[in-house]
PQR file with spaces between the fields and no chain letter, atoms N, CA, C, O and H, PARSE charges and radii, in Angstrom:
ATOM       1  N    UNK     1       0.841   -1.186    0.000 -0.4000 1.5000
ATOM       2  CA   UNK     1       0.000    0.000    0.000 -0.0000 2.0000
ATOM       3  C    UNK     1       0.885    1.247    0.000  0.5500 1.7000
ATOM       4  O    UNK     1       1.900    1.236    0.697 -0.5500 1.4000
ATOM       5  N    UNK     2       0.638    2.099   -0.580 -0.4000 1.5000
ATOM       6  CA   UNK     2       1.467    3.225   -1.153 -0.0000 2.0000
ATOM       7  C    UNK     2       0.411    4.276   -0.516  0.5500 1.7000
ATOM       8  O    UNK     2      -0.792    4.283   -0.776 -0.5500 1.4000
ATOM       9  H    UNK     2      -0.187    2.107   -1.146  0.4000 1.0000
ATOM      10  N    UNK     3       1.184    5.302    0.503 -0.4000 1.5000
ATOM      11  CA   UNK     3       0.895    6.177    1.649 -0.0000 2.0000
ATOM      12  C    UNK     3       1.419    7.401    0.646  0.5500 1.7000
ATOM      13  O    UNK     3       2.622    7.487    0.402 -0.5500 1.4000
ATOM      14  H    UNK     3       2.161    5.296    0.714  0.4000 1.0000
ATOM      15  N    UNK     4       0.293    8.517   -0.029 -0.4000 1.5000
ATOM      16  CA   UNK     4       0.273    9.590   -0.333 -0.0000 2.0000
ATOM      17  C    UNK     4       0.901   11.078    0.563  0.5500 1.7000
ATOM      18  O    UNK     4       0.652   11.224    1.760 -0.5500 1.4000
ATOM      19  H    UNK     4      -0.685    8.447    0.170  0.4000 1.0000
ATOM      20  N    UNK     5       1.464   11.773    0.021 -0.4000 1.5000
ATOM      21  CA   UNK     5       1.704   13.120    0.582 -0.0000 2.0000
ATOM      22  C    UNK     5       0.925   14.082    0.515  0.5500 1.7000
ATOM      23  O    UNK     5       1.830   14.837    0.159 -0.5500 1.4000
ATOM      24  H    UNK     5       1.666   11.654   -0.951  0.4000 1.0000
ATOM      25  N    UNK     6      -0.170   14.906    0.543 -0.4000 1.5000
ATOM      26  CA   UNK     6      -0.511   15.780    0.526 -0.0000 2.0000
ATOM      27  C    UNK     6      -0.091   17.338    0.379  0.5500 1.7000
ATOM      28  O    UNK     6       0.556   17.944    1.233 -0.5500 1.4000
ATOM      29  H    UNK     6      -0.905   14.293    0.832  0.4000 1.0000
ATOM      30  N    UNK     7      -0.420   17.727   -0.475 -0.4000 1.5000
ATOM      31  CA   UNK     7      -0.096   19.529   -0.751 -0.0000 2.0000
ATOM      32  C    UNK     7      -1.105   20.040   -0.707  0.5500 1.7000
ATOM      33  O    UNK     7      -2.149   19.477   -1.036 -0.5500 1.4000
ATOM      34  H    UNK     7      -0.945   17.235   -1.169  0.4000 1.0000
ATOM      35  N    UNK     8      -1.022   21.322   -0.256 -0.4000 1.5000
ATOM      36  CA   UNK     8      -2.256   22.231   -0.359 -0.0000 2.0000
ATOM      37  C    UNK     8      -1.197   23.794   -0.555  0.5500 1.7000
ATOM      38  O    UNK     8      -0.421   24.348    0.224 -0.5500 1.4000
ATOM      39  H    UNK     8      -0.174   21.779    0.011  0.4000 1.0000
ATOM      40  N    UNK     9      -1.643   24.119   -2.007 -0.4000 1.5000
ATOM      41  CA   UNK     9      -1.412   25.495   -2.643 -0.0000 2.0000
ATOM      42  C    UNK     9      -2.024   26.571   -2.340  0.5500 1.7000
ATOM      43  O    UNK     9      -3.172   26.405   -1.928 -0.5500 1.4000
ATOM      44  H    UNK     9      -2.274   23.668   -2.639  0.4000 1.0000
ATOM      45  N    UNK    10      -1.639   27.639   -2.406 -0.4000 1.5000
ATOM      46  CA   UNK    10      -2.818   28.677   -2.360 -0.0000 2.0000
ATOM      47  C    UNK    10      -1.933   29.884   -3.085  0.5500 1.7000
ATOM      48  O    UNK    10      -0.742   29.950   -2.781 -0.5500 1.4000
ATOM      49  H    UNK    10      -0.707   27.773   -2.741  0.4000 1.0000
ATOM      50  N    UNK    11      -2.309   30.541   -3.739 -0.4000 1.5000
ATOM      51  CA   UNK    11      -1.630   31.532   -4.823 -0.0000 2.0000
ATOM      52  C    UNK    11      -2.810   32.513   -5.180  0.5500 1.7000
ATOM      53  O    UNK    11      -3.851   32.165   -5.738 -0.5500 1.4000
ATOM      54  H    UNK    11      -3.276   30.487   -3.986  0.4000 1.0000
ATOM      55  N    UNK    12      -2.444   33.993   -4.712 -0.4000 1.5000
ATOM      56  CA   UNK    12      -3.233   35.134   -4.591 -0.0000 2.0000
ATOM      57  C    UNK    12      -2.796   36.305   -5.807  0.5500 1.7000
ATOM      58  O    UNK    12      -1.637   36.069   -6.151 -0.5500 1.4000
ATOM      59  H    UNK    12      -1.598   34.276   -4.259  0.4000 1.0000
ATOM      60  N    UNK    13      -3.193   37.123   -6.325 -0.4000 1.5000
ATOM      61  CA   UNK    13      -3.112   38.342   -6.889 -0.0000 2.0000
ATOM      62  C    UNK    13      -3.345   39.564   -6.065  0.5500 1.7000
ATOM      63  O    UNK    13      -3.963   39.697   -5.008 -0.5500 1.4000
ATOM      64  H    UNK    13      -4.134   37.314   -6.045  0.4000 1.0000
ATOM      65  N    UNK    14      -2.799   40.292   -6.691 -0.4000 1.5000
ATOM      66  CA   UNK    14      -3.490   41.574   -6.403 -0.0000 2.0000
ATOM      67  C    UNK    14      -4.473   42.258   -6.230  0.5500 1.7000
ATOM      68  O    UNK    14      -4.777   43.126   -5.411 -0.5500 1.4000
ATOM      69  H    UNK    14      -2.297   40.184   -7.549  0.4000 1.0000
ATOM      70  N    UNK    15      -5.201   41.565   -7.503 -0.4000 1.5000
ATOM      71  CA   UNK    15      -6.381   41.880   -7.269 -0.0000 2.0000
ATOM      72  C    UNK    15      -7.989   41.097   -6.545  0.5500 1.7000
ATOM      73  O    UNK    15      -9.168   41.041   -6.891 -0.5500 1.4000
ATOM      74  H    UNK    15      -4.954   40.861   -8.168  0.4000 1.0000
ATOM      75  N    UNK    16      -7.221   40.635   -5.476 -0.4000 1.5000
ATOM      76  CA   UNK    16      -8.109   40.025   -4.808 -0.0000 2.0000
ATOM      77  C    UNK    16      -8.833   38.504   -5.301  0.5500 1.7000
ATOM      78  O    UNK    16      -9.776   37.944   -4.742 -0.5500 1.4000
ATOM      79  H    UNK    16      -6.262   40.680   -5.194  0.4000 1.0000
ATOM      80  N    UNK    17      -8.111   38.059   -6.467 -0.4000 1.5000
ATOM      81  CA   UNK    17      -8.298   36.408   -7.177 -0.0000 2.0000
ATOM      82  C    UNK    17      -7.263   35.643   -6.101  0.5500 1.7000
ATOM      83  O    UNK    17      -6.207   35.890   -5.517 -0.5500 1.4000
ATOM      84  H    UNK    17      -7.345   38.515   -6.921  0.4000 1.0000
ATOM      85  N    UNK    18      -8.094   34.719   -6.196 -0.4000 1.5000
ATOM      86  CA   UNK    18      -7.324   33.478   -5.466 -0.0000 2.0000
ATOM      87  C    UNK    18      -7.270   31.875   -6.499  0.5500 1.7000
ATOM      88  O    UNK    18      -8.011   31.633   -7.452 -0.5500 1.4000
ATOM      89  H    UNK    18      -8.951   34.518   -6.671  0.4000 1.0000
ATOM      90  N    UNK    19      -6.259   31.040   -5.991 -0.4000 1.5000
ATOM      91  CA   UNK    19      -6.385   29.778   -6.432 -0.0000 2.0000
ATOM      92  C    UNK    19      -5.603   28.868   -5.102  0.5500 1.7000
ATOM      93  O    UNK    19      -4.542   29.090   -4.519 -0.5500 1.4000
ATOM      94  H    UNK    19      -5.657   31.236   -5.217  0.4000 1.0000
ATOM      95  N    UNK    20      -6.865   27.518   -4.880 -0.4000 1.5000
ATOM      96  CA   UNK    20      -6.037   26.916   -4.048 -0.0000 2.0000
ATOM      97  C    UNK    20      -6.218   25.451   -4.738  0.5500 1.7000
ATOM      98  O    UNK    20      -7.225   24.915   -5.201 -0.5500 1.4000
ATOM      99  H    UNK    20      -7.728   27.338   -5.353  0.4000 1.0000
ATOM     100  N    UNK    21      -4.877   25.004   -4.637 -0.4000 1.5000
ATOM     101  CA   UNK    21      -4.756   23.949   -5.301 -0.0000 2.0000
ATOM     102  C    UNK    21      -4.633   22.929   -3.804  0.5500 1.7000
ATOM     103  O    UNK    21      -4.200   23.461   -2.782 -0.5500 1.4000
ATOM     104  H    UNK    21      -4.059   25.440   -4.261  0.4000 1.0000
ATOM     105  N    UNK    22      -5.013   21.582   -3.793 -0.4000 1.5000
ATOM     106  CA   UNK    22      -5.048   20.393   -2.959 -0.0000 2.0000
ATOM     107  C    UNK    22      -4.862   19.205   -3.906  0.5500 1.7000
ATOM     108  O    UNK    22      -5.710   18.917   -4.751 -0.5500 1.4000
ATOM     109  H    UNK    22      -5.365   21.149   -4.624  0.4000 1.0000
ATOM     110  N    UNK    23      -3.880   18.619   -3.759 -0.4000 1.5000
ATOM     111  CA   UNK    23      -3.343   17.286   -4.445 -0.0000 2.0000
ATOM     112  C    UNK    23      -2.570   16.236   -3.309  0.5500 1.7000
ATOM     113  O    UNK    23      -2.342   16.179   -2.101 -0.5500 1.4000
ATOM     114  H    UNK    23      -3.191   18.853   -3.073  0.4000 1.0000
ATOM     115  N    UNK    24      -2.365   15.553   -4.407 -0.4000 1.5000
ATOM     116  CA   UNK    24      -1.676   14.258   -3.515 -0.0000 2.0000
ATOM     117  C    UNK    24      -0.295   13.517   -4.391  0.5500 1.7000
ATOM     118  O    UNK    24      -0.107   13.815   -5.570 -0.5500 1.4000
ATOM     119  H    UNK    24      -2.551   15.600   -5.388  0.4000 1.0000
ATOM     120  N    UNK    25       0.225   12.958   -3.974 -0.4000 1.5000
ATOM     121  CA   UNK    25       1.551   12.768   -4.364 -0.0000 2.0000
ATOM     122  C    UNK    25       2.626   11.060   -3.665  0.5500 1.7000
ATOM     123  O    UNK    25       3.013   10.759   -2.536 -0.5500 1.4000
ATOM     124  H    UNK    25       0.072   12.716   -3.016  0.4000 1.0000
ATOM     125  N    UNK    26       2.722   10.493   -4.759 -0.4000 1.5000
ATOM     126  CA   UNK    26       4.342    9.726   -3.699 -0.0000 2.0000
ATOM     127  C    UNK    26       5.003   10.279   -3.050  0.5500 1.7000
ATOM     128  O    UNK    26       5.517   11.324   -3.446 -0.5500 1.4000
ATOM     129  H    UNK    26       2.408   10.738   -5.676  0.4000 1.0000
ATOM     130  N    UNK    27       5.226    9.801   -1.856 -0.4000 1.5000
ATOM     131  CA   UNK    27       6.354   10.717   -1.229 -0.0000 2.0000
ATOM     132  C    UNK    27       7.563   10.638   -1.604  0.5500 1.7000
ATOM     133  O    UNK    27       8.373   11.438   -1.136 -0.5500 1.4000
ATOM     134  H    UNK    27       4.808    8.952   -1.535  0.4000 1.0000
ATOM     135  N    UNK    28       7.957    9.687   -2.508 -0.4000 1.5000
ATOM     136  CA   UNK    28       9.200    9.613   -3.390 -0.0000 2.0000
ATOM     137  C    UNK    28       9.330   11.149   -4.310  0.5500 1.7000
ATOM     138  O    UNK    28      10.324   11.277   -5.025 -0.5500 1.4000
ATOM     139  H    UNK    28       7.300    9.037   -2.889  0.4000 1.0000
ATOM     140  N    UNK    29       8.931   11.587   -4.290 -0.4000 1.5000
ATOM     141  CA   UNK    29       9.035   12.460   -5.216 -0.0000 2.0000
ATOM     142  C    UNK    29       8.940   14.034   -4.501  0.5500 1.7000
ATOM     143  O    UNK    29       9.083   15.132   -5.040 -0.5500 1.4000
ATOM     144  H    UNK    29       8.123   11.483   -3.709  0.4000 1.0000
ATOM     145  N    UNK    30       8.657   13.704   -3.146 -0.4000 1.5000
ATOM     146  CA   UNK    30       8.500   14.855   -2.825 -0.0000 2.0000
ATOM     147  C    UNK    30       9.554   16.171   -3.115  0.5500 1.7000
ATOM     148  O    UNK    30       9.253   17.287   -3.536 -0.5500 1.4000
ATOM     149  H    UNK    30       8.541   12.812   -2.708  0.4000 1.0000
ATOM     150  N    UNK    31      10.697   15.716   -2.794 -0.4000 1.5000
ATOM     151  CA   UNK    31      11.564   16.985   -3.217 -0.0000 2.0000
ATOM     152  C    UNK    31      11.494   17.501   -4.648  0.5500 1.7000
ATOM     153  O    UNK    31      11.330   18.695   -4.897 -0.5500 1.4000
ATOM     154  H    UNK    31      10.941   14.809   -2.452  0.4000 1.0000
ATOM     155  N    UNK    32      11.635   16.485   -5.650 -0.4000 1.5000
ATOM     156  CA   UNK    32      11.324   17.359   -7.201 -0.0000 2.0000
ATOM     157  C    UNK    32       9.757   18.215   -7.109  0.5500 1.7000
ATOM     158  O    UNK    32       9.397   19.155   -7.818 -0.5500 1.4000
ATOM     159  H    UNK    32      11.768   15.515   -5.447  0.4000 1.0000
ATOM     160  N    UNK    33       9.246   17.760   -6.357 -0.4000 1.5000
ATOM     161  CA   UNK    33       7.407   18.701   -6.456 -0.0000 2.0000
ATOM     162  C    UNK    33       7.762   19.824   -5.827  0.5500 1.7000
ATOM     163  O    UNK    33       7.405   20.932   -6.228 -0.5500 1.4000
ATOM     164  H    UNK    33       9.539   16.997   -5.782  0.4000 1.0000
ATOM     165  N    UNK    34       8.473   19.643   -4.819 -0.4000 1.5000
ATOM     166  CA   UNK    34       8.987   21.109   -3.573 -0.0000 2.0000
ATOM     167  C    UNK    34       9.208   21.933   -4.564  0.5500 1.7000
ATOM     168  O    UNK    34       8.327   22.680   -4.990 -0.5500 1.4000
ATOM     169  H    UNK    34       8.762   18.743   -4.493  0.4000 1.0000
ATOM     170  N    UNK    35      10.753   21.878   -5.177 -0.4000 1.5000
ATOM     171  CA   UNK    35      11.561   22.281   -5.906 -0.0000 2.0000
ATOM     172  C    UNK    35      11.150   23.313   -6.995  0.5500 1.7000
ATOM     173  O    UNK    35      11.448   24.492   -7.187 -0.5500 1.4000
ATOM     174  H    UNK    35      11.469   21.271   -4.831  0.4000 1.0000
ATOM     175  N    UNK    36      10.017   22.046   -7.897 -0.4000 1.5000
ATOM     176  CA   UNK    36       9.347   22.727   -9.159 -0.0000 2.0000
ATOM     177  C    UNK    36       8.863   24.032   -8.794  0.5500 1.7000
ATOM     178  O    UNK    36       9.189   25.133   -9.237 -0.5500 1.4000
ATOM     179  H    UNK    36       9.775   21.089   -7.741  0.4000 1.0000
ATOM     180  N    UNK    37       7.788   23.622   -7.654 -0.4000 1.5000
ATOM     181  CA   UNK    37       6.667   24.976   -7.262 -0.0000 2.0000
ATOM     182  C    UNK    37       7.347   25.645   -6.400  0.5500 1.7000
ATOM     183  O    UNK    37       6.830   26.756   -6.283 -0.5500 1.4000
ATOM     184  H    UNK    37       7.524   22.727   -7.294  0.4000 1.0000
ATOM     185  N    UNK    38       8.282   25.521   -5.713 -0.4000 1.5000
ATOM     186  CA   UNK    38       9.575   27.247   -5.283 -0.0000 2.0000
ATOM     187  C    UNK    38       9.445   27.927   -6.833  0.5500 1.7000
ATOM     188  O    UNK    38       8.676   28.881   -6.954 -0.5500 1.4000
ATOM     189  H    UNK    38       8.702   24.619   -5.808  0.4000 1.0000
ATOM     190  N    UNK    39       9.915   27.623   -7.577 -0.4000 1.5000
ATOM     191  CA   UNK    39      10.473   27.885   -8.443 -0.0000 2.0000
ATOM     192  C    UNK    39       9.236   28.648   -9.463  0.5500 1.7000
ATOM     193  O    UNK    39       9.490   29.805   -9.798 -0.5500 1.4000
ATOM     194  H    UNK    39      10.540   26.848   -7.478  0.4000 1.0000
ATOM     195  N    UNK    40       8.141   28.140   -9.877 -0.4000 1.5000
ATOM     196  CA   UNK    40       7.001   28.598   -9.846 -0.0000 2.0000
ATOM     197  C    UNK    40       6.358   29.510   -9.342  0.5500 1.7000
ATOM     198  O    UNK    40       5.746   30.209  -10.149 -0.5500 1.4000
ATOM     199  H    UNK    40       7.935   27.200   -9.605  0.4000 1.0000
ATOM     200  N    UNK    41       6.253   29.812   -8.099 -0.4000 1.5000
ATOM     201  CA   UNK    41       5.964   30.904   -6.935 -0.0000 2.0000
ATOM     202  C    UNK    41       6.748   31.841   -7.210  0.5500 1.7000
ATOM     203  O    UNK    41       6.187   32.874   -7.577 -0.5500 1.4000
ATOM     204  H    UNK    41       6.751   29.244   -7.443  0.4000 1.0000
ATOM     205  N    UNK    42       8.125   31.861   -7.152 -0.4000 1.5000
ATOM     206  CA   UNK    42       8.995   32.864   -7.638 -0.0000 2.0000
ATOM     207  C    UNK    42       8.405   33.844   -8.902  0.5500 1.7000
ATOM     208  O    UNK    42       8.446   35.074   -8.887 -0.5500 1.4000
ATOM     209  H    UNK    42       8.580   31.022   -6.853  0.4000 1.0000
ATOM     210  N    UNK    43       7.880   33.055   -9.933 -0.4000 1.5000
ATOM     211  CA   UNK    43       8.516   33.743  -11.238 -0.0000 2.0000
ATOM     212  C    UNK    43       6.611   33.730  -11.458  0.5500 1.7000
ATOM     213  O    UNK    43       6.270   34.820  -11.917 -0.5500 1.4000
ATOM     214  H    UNK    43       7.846   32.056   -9.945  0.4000 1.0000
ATOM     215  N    UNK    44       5.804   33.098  -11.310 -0.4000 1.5000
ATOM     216  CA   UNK    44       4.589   33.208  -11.461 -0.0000 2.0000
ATOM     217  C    UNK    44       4.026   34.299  -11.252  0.5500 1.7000
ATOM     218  O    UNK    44       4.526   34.754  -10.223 -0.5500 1.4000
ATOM     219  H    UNK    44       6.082   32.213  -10.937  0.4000 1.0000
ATOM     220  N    UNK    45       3.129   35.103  -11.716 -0.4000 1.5000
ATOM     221  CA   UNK    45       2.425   36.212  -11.303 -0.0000 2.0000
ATOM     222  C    UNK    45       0.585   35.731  -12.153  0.5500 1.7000
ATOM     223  O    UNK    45      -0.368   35.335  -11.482 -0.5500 1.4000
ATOM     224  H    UNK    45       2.723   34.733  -12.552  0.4000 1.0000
ATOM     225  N    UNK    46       0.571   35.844  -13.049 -0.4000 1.5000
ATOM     226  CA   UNK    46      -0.749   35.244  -13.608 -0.0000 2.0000
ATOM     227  C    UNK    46      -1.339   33.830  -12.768  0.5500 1.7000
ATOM     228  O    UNK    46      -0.519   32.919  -12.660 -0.5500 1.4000
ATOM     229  H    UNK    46       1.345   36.165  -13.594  0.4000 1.0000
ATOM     230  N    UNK    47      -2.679   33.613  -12.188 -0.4000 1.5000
ATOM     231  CA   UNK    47      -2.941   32.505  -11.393 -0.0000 2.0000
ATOM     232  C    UNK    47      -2.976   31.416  -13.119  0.5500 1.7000
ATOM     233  O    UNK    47      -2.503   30.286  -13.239 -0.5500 1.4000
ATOM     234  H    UNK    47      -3.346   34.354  -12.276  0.4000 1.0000
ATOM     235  N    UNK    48      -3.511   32.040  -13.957 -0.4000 1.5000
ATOM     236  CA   UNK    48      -3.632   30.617  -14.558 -0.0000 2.0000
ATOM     237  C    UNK    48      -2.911   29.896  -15.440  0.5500 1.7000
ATOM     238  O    UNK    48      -3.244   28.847  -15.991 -0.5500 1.4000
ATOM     239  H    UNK    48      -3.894   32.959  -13.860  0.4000 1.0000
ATOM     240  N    UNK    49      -1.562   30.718  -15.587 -0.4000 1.5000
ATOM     241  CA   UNK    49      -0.528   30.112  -15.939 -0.0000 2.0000
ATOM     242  C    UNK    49      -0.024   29.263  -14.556  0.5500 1.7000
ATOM     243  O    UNK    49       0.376   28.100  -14.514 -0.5500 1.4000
ATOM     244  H    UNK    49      -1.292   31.570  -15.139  0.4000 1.0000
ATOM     245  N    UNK    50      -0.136   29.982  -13.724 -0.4000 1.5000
ATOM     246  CA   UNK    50       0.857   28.902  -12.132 -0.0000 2.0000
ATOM     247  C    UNK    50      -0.458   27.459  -11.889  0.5500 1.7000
ATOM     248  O    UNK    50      -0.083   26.332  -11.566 -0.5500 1.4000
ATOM     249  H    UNK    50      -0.461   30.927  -13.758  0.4000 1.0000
ATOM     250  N    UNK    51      -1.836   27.778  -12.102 -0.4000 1.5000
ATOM     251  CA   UNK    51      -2.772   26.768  -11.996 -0.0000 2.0000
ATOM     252  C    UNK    51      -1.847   25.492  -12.777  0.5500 1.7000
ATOM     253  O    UNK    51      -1.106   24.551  -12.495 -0.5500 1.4000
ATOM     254  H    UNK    51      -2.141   28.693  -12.364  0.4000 1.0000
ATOM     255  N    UNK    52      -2.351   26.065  -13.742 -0.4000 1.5000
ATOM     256  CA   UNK    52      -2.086   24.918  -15.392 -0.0000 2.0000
ATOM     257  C    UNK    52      -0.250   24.263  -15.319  0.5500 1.7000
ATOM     258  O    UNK    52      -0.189   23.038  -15.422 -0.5500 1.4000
ATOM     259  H    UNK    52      -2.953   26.830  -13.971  0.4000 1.0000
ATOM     260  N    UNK    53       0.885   24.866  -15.187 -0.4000 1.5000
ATOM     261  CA   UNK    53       1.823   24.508  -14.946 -0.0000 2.0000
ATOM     262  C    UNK    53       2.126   23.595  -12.997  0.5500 1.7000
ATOM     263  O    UNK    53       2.810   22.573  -12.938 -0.5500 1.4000
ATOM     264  H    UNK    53       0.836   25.861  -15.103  0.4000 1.0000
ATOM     265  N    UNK    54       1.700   24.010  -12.120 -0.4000 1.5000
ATOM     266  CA   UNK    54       1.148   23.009  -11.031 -0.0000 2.0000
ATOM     267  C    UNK    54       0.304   22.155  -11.267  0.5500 1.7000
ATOM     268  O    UNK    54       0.152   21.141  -10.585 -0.5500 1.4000
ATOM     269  H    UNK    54       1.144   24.840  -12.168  0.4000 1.0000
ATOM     270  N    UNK    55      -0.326   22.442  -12.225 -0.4000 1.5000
ATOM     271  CA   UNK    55      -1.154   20.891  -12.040 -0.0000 2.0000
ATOM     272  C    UNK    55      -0.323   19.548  -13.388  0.5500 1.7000
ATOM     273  O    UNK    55      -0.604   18.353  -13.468 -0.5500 1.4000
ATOM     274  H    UNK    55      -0.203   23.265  -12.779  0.4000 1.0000
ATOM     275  N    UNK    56       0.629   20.283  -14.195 -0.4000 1.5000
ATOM     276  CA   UNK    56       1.180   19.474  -14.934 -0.0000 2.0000
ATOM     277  C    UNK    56       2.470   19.037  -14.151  0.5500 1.7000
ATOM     278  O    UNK    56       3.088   18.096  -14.649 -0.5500 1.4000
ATOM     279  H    UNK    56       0.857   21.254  -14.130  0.4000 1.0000
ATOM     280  N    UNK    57       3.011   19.642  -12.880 -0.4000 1.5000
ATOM     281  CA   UNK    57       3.781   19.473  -12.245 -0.0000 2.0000
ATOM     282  C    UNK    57       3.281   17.920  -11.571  0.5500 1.7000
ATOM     283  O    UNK    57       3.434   16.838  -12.136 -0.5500 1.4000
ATOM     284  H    UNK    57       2.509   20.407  -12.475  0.4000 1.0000
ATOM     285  N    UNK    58       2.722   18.115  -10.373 -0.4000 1.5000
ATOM     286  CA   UNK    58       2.133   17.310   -9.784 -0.0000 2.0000
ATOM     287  C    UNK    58       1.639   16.047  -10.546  0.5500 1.7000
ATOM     288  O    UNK    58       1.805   14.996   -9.926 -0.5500 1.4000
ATOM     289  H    UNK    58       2.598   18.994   -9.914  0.4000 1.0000
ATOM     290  N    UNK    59       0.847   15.916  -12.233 -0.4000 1.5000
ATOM     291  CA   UNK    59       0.203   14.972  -12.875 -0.0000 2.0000
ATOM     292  C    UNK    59       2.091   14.004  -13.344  0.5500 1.7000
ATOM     293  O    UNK    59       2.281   12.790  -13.425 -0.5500 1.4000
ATOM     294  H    UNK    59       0.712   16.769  -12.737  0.4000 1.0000
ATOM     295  N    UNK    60       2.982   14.993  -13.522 -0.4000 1.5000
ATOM     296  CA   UNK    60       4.208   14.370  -14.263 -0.0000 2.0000
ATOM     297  C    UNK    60       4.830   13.459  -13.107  0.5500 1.7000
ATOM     298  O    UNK    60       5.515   12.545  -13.568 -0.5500 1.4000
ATOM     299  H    UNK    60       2.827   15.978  -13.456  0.4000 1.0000
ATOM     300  N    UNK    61       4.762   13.489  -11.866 -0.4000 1.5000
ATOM     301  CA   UNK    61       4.881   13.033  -10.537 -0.0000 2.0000
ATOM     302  C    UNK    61       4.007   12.226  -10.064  0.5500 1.7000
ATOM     303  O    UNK    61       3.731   12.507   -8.898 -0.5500 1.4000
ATOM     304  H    UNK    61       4.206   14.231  -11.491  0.4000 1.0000
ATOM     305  N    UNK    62       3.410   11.275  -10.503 -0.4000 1.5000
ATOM     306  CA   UNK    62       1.949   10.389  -10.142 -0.0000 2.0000
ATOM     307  C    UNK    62       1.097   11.147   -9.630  0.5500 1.7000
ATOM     308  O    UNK    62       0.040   10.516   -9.596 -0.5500 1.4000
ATOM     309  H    UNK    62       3.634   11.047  -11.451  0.4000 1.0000
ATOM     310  N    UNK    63       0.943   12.332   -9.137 -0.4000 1.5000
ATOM     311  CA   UNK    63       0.084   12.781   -8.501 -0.0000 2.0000
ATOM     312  C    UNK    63      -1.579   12.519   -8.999  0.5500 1.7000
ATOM     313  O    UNK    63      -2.007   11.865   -9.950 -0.5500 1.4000
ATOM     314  H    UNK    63       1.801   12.844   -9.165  0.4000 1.0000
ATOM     315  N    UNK    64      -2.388   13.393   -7.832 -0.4000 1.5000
ATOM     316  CA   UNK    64      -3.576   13.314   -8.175 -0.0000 2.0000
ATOM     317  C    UNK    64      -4.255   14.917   -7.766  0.5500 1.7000
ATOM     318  O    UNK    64      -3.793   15.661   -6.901 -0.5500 1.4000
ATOM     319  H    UNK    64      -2.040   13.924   -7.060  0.4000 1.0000
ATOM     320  N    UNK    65      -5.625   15.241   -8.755 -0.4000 1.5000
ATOM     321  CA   UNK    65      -5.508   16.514   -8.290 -0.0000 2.0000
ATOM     322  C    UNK    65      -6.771   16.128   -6.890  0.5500 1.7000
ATOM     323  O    UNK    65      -7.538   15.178   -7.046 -0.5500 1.4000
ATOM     324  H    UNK    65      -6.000   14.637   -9.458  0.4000 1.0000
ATOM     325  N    UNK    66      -6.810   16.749   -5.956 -0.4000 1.5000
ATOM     326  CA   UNK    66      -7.758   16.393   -4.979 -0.0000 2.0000
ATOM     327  C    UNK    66      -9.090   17.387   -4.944  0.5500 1.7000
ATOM     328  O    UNK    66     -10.271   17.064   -5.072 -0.5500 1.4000
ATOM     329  H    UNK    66      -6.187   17.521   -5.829  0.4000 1.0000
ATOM     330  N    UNK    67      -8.512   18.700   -4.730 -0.4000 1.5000
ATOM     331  CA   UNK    67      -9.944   20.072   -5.400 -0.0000 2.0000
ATOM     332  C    UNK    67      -8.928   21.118   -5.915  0.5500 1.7000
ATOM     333  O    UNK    67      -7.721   21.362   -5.933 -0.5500 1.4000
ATOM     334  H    UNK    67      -7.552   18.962   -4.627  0.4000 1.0000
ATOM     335  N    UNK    68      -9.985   21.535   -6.275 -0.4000 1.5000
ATOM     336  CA   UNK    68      -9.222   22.741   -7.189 -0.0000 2.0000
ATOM     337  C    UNK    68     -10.738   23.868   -6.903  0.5500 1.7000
ATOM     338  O    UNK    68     -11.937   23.692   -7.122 -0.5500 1.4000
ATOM     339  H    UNK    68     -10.965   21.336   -6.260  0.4000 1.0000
ATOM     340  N    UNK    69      -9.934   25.056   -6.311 -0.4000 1.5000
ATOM     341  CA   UNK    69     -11.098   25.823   -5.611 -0.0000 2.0000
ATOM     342  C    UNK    69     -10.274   27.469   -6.058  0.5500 1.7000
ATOM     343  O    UNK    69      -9.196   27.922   -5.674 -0.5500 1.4000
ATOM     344  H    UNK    69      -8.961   25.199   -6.134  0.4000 1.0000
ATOM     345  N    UNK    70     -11.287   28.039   -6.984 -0.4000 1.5000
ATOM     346  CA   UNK    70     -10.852   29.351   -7.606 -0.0000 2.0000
ATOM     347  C    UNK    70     -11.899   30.241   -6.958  0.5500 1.7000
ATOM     348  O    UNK    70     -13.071   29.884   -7.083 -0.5500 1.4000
ATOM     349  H    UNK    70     -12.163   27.672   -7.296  0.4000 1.0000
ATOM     350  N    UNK    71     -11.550   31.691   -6.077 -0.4000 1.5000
ATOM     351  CA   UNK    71     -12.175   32.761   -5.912 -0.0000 2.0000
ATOM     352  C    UNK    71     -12.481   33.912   -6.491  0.5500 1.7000
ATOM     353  O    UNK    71     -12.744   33.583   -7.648 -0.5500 1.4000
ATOM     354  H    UNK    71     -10.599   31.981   -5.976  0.4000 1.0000
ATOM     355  N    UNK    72     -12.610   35.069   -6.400 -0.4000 1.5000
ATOM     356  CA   UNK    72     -12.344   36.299   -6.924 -0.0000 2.0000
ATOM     357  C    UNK    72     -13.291   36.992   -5.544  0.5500 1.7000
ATOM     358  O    UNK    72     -14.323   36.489   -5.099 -0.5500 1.4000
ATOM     359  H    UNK    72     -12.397   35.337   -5.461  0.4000 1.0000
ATOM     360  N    UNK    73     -12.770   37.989   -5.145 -0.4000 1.5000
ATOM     361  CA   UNK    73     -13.672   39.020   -4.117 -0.0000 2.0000
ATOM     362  C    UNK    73     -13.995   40.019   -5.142  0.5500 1.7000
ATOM     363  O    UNK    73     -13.458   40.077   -6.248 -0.5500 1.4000
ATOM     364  H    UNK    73     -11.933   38.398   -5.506  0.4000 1.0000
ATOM     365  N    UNK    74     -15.026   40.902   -4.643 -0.4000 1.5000
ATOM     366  CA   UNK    74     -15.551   41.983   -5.451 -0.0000 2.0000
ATOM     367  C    UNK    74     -15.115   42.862   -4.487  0.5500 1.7000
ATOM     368  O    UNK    74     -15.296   44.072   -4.628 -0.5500 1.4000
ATOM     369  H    UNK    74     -15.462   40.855   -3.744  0.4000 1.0000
């Protein structure tokens, strides 16, 4: 039986948009997933370029996506 890692993302704008990403993962892999999304966070500013590239992160890593929960405040 193969015991999942859990992530939970959350990546904000300026303008009051949110994205929180919740997935799951081997824990074999955990450091390349760390790694990717430092690296991501850094240079990301648009949520749905960092959405779409985290979730191809995580899928290239066995992952799974768990929710995917997008806001916006008025």
């Amino acid at each position: 039986m193969t015991f999942w890692k859990k992530i939970t993302l959350t990546r904000q704008t300026n303008f009051h948009s949110s994205v929180t990403i919740d997935a799951v993962y081997p824990p074999e892999f955990e450091h390349n997933i760390a790694a990717e999304i430092q690296h991501l966070q850094a240079i990301y500013h648009c949520l749905y370029s960092f959405k779409k590239d985290v979730l191809s992160i995580i899928c290239s890593y066995d992952g799974r996506l768990v929710k995917l929960t997008e806001s916006q405040s008025k």
